[in-house]
LUMPA-287899 format. One record per residue (C-alpha): y, x, z; residue in three letters; residue number from 0. Coordinates in steps of 0.2 Angstrom, whole numbers. Layout:
BEGIN
Y X Z ALA NUM $
...
! end
This chain:
BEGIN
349 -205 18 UNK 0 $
332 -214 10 UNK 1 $
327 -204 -8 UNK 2 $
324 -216 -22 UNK 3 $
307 -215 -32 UNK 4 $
313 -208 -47 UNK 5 $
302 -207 -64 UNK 6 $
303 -187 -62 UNK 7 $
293 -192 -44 UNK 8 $
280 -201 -56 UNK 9 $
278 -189 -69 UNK 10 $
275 -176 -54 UNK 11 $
261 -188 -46 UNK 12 $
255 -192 -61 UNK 13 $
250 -174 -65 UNK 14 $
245 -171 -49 UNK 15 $
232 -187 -51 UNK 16 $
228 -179 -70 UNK 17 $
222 -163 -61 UNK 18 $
213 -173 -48 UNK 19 $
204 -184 -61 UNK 20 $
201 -167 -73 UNK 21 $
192 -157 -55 UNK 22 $
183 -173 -51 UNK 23 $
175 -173 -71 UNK 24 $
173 -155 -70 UNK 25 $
162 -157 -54 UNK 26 $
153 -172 -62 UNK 27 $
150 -161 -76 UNK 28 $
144 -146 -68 UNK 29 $
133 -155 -55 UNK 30 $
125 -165 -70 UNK 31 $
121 -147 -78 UNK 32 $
114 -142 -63 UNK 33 $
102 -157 -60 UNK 34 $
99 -156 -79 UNK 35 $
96 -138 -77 UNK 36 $
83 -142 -62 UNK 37 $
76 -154 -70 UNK 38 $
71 -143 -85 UNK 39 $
64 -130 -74 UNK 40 $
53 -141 -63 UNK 41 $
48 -148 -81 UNK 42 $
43 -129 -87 UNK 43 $
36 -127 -69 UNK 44 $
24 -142 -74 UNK 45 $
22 -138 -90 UNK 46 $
15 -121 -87 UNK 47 $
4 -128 -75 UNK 48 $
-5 -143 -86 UNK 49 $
-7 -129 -98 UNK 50 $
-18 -116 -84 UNK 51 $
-28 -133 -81 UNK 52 $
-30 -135 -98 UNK 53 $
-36 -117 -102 UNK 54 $
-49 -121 -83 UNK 55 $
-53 -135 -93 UNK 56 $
-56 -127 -111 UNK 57 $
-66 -111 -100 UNK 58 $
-80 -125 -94 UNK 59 $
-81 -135 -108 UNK 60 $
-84 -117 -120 UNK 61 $
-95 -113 -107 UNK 62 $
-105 -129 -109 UNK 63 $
-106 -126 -129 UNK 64 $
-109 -107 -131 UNK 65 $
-119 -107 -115 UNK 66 $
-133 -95 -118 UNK 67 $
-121 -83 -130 UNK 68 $
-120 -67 -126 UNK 69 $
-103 -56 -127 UNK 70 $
-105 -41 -136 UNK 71 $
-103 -30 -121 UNK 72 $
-117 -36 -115 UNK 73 $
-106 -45 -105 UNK 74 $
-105 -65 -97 UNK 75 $
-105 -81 -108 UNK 76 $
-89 -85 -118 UNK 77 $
-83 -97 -107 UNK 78 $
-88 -93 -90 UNK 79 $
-78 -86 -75 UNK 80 $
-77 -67 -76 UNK 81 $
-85 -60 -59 UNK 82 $
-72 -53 -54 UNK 83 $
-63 -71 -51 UNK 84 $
-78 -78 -44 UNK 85 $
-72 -80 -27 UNK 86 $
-58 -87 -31 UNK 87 $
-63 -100 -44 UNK 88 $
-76 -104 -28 UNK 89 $
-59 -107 -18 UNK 90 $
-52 -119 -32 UNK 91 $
-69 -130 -31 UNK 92 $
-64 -135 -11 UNK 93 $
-59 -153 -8 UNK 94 $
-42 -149 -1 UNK 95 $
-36 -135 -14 UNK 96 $
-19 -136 -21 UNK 97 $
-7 -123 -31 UNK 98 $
10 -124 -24 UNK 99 $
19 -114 -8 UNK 100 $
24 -98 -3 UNK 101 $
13 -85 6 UNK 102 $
27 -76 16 UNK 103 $
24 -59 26 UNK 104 $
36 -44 35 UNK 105 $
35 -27 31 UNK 106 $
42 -16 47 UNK 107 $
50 -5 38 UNK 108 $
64 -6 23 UNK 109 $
57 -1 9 UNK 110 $
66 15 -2 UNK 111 $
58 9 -19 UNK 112 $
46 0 -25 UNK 113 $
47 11 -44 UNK 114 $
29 13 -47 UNK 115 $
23 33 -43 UNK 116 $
41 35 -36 UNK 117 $
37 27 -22 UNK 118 $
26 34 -7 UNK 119 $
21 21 5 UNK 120 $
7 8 6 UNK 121 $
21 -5 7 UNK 122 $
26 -4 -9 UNK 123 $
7 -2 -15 UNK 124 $
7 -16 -7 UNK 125 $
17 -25 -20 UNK 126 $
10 -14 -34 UNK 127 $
-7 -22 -32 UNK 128 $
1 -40 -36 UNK 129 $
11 -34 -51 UNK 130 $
1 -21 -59 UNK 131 $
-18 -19 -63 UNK 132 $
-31 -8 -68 UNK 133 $
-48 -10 -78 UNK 134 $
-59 -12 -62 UNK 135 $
-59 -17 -46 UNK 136 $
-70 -17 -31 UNK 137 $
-83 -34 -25 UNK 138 $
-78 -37 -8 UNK 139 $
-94 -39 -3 UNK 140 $
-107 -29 -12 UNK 141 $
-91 -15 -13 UNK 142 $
-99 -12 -34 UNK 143 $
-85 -9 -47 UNK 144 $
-83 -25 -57 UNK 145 $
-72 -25 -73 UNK 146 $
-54 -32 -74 UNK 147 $
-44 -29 -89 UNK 148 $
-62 -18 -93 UNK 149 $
-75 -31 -98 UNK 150 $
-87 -19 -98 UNK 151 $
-90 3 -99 UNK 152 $
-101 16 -103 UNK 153 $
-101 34 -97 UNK 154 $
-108 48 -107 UNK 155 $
-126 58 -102 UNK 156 $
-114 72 -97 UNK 157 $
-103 62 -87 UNK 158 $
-87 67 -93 UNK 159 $
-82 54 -106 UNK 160 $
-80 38 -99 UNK 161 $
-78 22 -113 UNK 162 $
-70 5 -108 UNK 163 $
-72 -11 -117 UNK 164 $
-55 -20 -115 UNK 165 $
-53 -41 -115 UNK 166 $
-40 -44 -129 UNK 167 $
-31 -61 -121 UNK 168 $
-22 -49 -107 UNK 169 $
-4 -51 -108 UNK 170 $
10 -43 -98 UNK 171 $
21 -55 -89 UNK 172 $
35 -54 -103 UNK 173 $
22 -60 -115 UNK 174 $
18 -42 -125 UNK 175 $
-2 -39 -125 UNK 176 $
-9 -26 -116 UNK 177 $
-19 -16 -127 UNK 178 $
-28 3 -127 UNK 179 $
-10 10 -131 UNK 180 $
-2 5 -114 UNK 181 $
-19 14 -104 UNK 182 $
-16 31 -113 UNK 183 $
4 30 -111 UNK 184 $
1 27 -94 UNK 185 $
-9 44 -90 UNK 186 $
2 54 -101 UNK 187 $
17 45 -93 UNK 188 $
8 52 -74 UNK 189 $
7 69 -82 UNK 190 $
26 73 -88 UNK 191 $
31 85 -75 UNK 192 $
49 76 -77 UNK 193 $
42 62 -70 UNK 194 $
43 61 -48 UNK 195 $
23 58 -48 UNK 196 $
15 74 -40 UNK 197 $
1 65 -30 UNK 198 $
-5 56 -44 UNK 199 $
-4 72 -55 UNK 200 $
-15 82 -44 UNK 201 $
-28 68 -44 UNK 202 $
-28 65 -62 UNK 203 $
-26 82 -70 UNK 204 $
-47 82 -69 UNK 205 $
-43 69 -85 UNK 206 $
-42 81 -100 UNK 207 $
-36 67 -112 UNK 208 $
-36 50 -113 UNK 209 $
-37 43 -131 UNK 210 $
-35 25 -139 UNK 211 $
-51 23 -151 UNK 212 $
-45 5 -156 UNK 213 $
-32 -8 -151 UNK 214 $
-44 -12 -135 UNK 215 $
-57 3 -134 UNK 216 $
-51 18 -125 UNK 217 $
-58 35 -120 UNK 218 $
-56 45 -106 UNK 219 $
-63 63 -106 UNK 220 $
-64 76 -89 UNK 221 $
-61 92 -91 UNK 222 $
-76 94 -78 UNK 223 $
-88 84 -67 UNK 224 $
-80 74 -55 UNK 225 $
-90 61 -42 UNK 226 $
-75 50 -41 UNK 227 $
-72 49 -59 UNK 228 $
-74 29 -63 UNK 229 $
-64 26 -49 UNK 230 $
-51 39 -56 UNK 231 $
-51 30 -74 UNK 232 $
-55 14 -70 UNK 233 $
-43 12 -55 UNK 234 $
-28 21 -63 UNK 235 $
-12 6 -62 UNK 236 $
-7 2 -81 UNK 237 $
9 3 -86 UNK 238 $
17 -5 -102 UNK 239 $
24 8 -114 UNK 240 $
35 -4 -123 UNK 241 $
43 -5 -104 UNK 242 $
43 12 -97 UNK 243 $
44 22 -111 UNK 244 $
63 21 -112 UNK 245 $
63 32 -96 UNK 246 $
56 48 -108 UNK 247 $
71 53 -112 UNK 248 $
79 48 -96 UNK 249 $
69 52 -83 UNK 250 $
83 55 -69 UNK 251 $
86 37 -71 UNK 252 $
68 33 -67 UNK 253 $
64 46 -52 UNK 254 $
81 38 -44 UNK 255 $
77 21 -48 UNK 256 $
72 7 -34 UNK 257 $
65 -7 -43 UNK 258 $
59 -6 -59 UNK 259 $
41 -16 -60 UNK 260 $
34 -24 -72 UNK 261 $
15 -26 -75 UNK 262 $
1 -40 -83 UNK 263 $
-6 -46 -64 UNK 264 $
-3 -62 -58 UNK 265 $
17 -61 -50 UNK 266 $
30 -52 -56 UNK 267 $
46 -48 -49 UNK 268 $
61 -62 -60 UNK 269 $
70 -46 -65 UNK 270 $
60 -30 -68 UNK 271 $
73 -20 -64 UNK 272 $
84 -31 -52 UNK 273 $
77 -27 -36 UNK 274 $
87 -15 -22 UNK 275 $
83 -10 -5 UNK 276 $
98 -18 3 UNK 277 $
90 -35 -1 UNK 278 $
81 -35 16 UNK 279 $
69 -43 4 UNK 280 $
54 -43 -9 UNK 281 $
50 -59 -17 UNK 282 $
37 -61 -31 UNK 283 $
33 -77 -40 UNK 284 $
20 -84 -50 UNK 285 $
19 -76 -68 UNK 286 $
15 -89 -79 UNK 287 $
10 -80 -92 UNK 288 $
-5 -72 -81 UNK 289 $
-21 -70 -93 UNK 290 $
-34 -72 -77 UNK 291 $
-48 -81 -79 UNK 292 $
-40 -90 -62 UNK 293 $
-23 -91 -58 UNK 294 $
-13 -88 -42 UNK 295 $
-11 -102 -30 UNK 296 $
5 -97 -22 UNK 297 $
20 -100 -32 UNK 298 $
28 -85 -24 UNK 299 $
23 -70 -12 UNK 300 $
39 -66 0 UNK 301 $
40 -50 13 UNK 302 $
54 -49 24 UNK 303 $
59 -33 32 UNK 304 $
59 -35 50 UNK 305 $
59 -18 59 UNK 306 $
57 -25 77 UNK 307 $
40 -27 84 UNK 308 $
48 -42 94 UNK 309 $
60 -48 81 UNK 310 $
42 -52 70 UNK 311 $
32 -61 83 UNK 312 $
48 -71 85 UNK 313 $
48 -75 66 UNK 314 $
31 -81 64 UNK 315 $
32 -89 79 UNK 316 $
45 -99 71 UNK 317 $
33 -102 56 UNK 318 $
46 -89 45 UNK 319 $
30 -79 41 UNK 320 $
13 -83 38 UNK 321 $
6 -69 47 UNK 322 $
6 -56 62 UNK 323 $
-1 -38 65 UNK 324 $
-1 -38 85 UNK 325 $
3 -25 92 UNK 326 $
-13 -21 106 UNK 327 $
-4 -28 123 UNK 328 $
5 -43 112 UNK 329 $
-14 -49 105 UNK 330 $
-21 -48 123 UNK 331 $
-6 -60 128 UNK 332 $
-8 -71 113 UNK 333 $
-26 -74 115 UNK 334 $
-19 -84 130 UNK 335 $
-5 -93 121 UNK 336 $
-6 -111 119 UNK 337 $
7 -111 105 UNK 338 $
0 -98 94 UNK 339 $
-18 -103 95 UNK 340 $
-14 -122 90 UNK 341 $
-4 -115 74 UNK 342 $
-14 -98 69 UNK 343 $
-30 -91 69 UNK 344 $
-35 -73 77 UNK 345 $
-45 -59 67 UNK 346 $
-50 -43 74 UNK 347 $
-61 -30 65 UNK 348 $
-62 -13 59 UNK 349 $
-63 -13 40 UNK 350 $
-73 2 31 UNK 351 $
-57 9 22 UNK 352 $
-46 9 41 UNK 353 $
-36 24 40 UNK 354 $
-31 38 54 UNK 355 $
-14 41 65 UNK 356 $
-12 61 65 UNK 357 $
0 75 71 UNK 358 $
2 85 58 UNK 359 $
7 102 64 UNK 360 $
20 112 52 UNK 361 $
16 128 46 UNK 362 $
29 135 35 UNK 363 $
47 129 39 UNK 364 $
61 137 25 UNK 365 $
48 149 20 UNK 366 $
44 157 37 UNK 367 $
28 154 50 UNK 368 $
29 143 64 UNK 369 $
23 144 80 UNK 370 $
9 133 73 UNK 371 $
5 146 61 UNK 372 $
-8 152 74 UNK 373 $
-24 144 75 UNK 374 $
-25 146 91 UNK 375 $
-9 136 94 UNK 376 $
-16 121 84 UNK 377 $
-31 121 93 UNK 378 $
-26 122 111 UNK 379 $
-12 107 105 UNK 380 $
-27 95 101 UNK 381 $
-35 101 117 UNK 382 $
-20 94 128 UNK 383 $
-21 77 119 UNK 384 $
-31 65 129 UNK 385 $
-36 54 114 UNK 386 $
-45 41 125 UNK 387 $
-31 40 138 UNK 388 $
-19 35 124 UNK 389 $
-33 21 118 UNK 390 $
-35 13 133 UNK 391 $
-18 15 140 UNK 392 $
-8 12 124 UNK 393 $
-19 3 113 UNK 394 $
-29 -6 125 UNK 395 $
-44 -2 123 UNK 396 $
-44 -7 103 UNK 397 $
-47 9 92 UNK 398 $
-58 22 94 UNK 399 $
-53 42 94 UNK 400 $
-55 52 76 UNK 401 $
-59 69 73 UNK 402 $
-55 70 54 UNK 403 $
-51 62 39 UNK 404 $
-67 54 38 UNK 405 $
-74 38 46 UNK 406 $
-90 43 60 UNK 407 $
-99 29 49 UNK 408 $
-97 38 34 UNK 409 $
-110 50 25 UNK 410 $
-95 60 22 UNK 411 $
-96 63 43 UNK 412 $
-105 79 48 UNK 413 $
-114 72 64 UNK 414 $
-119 87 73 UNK 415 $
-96 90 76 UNK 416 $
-91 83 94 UNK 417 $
-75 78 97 UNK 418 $
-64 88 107 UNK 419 $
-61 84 124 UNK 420 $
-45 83 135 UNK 421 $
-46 102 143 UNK 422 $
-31 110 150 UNK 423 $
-41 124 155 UNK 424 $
-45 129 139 UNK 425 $
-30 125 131 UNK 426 $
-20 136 143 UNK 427 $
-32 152 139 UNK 428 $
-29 149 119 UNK 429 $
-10 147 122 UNK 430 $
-10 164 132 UNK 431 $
-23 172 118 UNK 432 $
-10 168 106 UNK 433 $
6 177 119 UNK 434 $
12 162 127 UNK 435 $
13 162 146 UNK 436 $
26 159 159 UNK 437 $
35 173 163 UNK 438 $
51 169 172 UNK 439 $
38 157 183 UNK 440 $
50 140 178 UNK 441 $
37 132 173 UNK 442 $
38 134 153 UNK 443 $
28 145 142 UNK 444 $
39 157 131 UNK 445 $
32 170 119 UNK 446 $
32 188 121 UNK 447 $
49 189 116 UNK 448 $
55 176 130 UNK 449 $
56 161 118 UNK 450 $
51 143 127 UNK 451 $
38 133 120 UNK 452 $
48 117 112 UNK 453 $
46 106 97 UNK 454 $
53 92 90 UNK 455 $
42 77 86 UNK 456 $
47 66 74 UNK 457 $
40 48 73 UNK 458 $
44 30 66 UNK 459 $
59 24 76 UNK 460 $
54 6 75 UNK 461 $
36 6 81 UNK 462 $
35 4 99 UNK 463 $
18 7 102 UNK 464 $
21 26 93 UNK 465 $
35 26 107 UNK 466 $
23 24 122 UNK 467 $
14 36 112 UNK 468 $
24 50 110 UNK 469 $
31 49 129 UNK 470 $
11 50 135 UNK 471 $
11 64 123 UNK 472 $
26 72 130 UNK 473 $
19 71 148 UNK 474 $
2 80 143 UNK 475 $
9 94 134 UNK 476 $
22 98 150 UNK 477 $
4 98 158 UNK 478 $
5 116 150 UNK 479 $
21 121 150 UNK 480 $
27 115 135 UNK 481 $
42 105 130 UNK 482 $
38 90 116 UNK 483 $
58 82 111 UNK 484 $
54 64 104 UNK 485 $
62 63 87 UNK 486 $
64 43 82 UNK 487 $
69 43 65 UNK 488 $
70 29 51 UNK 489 $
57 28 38 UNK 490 $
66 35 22 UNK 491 $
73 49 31 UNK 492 $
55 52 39 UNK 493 $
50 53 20 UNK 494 $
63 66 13 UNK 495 $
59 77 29 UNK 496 $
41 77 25 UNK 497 $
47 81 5 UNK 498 $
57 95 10 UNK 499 $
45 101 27 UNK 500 $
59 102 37 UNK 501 $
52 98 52 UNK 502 $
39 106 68 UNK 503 $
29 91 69 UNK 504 $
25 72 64 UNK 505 $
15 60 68 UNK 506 $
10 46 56 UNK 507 $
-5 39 47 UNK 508 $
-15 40 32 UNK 509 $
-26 24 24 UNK 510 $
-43 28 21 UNK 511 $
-57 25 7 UNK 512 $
-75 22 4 UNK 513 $
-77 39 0 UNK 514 $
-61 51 3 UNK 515 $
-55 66 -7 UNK 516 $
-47 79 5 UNK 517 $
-38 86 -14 UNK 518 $
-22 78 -12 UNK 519 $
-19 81 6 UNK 520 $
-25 97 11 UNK 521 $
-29 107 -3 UNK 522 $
-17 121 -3 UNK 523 $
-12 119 -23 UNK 524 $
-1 102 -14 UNK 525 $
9 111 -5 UNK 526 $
23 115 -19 UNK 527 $
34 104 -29 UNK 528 $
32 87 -13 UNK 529 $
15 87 -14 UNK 530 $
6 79 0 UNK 531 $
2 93 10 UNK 532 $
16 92 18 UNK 533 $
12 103 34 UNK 534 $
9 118 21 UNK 535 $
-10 121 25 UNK 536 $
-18 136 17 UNK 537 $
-35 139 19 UNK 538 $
-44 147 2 UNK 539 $
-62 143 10 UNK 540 $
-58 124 11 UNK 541 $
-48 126 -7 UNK 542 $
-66 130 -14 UNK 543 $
-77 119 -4 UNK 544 $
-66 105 -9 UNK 545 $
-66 108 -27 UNK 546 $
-87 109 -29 UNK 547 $
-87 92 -20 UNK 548 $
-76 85 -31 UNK 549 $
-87 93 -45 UNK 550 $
-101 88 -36 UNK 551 $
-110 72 -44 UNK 552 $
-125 71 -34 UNK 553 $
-122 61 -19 UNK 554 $
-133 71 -7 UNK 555 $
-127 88 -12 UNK 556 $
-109 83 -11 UNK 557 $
-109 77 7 UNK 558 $
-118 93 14 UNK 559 $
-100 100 2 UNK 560 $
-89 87 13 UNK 561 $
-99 91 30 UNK 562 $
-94 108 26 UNK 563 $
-76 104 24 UNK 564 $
-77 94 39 UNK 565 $
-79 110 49 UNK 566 $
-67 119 42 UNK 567 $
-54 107 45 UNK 568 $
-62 105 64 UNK 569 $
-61 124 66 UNK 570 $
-43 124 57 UNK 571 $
-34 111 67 UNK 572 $
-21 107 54 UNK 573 $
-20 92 60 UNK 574 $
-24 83 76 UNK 575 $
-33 68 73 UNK 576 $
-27 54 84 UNK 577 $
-35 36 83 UNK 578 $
-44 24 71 UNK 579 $
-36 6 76 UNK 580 $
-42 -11 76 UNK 581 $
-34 -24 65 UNK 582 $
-28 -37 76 UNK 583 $
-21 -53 66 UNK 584 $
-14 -69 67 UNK 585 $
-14 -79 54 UNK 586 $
-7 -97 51 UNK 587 $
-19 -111 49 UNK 588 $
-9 -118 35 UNK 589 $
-15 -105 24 UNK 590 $
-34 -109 18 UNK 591 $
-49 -99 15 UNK 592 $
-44 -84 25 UNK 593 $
-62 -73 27 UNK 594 $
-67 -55 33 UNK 595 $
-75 -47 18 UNK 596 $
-83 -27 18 UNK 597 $
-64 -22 14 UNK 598 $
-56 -31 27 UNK 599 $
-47 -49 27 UNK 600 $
-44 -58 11 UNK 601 $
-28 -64 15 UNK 602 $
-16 -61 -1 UNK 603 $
-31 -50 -10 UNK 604 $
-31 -49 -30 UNK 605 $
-37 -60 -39 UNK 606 $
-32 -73 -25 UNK 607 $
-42 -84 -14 UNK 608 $
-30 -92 0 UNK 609 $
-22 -109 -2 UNK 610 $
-12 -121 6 UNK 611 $
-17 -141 5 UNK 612 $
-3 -152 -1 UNK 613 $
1 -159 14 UNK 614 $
4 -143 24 UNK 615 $
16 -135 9 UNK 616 $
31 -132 16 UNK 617 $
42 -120 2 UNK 618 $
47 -128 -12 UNK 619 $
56 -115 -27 UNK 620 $
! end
């Protein structure tokens, strides 16, 4: 039987076709809000930057009317370039400069937190050096302090007031000026013992007070002589009060916190607070508000957490990172590859401030010696490592064995130490010296009361080249009857074991200096409350030997002090210094003006000097 259209059919349809008409107007809407809304912030995006070429503009043409003027710091002339953004203004004068693009890198590892003095890694510092500043920086190329938010300092006859002269057009990214108040929050802010920051408190407790003596003059005075003092003042991270000093009275909420970062440097993170480690992801972009006599090219800096060796040669093959730190076998290869060497260019070099890989041997675990304890047993442990086997076999060659904390180009190096050799012979008579020996003739050592000789060995689960590494190691010491277990272990669990020294031993690495203080790492005052002496090193001789150098202002006299520590640490084996690497990097010929400087590369370095020309830009916010 056929159904009739009746007019409760039409009614029905008719609503239906209402709701349809309504979604459709909706969506019109919405989409039109949305292209409005992109339209306004491409509009702001443009608008920000006219205004940076206007204030480029406005900085020559006061230079060409007040030339001749000088500051009253003794300083540069009104107008012209501070010299601290010299390179990079000489970058902006290149035919094919542009602003615009992303400079995208990988970390290997997932980052815990990037809270400033809560984090513990030179990934997040990393990020820190992009967000927050300091007074002064370093020249790349003469390696002399310049001033930064300082524009200019004196020190006293005595040295031990130190006064900086700050510019007064710094701004934080959320628009709230910088001023003396936010440098003397910050100190006193490192120095609240609610607050997770031990290492930076054992550096700056030298600082007897920092004091505000005007809206942009500020004072800090040292308790005592210290040779690193303007690098201590001058290079401390500022952090705005009218941010941070909500986490006074709550500072649980800070100590646990991943991602709050907010700073006057030239990115910002879009939400100070927003950022978490699940993100797989650090993005920064441009802050618009930056005070810099030249700003930032890249409209943001992006680093992807890629773990796997393989899986990051696979991205920036792709082109979905701009850069690559080879591995030793994988840069051998790629100087061969067509692909890679039409698309990037290669840099190899050994910067100044390279750090160290170590093993650091535990010496107190849960409040009782170790078999590490023993001098002896440290000694004969860095006698079984075949330092130059491991370079040539693992590393190819590129590196170069270390015997302290301190580079062999350095003055701090005491030339007349010789590196330790690989000798089994000697290692076995030190091992039997401090009661180990094969008694049940199986081929271990045990001690005197029978126990075997075996450690665990924890390293970074992800690198592959620390792999190769610890299995060679594992080979040597069975050499003398001892039984390494390779302990693979993720990056923030490799931190809380170092925090609460619950391990036997661990390899990792340190980053170096221009001139390094042994304080923070093996003084024995660092052992307590997560201090960095994490393998509980307790030697009274070096304790006082360390703090006259620190005290120690003339150069010569100091480094006979460092040469001294040197020996100790020779002598004490508390660690066993593994290899000094070669920087091997690949880096993609989009991004311009990419140079070696006394520091290293330039790529990404504050203030920033690497471009990408319009028409090889490729990210668009």
């Amino acid at each position: 039987m056929e159904k009739h259209f009746t007019r409760k059919d039409f009614i029905v349809l008719a609503a239906i076709g209402l709701v349809l008409l309504t979604l459709f107007l909706l969506m019109y809407q919405i989409d039109r809000q949305w292209s409005k809304l992109s339209t306004i912030t491409q509009i702001m995006k443009e608008q920000a930057r006219d205004i940076r070429q206007l204030k480029r503009s406005l900085s020559n043409s006061q230079f060409i009317q007040t030339a001749g003027v000088r500051d009253s710091f003794g300083g540069k002339n009104k107008g012209e370039v501070s010299p601290v953004f010299k390179r990079a203004e000489k970058a902006t004068q290149m035919p094919d400069y542009a602003e615009g693009d992303w400079l995208v890198g990988a970390f290997g590892v997932n980052l815990k937190t990037i809270t400033p003095l809560v984090s513990e890694d030179a990934y997040s510092s990393t990020i820190h050096n992009y967000v927050l500043e300091s007074l002064i920086t370093r020249d790349a190329d003469t390696l002399e302090w310049q001033g930064l938010v300082a524009r200019s300092w004196q020190i006293s006859p005595d040295g031990l007031t130190f006064t900086f002269h700050l510019r007064d057009d710094v701004v934080f990214s959320d628009g709230e000026p910088l001023t003396a108040d936010d440098i003397v929050f910050s100190f006193d802010f490192i120095m609240n013992p609610a607050i997770q920051a031990p290492r930076q408190r054992a550096y700056f407790s030298k600082i007897k007070r920092v004091v505000a003596a005007s809206r942009y003059k500020v004072v800090f005075e040292f308790k005592e002589p210290y040779y690193n003092a303007l690098a201590l003042a001058g290079g401390m991270s500022i952090m705005p009060k009218h941010y941070y000093a909500r986490y006074l009275e709550k500072p649980n909420q800070f100590n646990q916190s991943k991602g709050l970062l907010l700073g006057s440097g030239p990115y910002r993170l879009q939400d100070a607070q927003s950022w978490r480690p699940d993100r797989g992801l650090v993005e920064l972009e441009r802050n618009e508000r930056y005070w810099g006599d030249v700003q930032p090219s890249f409209d943001k800096l992006v680093w992807r957490v890629i773990e796997n060796d393989s899986a990051r040669l696979t991205a920036f093959r792709n082109g979905e990172i701009d850069s690559y730190s080879a591995r030793p076998l994988e840069y051998k290869k790629l100087l061969k590859d067509k692909q890679i060497l039409e698309k990037a260019s290669h840099y190899e070099y050994m910067s100044p401030v390279k750090g160290y890989s170590y093993i650091g041997w535990n010496q107190q675990r849960k409040g009782k010696p170790t078999i590490f304890s023993d001098v002896r047993v440290r000694e004969a442990m860095t006698y079984l490592i075949d330092r130059k086997r491991i370079i040539n076999d693992v590393f190819l060659g590129y590196g170069e064995p270390a015997m302290s904390p301190f580079s062999p180009l350095s003055k701090q190096h005491n030339t007349r130490l010789k590196r330790r050799p690989f000798d089994l012979k000697k290692a076995k008579a030190l091992l039997k010296q401090a009661g180990f020996e094969d008694r049940d003739r199986d081929g271990i050592i045990e001690d005197r009361q029978g126990k075997p000789f075996t450690f665990e060995l924890i390293y970074f689960q992800s690198r592959v080249d620390t792999e190769r590494m610890v299995l060679l190691l594992k080979d040597m010491f069975a050499q003398a009857g001892i039984i390494l277990k390779p302990k693979p272990t993720e990056w923030a669990v490799m931190l809380d074991t170092l925090k609460q020294r619950d391990f036997d031993a661990i390899t990792l690495g340190w980053t170096g200096s221009i001139e390094s203080d042994l304080y923070q790492i093996f003084h024995s005052s660092q052992i307590a409350d997560g201090g960095n002496n994490s393998v509980g090193y307790n030697n009274p001789e070096l304790d006082k030997v360390i703090e006259l150098a620190r005290a120690n202002v003339d150069e010569q006299e100091r480094m006979k002090l460092w040469h001294k520590a040197e020996e100790i640490l020779y002598q004490d084996q508390p660690y066993t210094f593994l290899v000094r690497l070669k920087s091997l990097e690949f880096v993609d010929k989009r991004i311009h003006n990419v140079l070696k400087t006394r520091l290293g590369l330039n790529l990404g370095t504050t203030p920033i000097e690497n471009y990408v020309p319009e028409g090889l830009q490729k990210h668009r916010n």
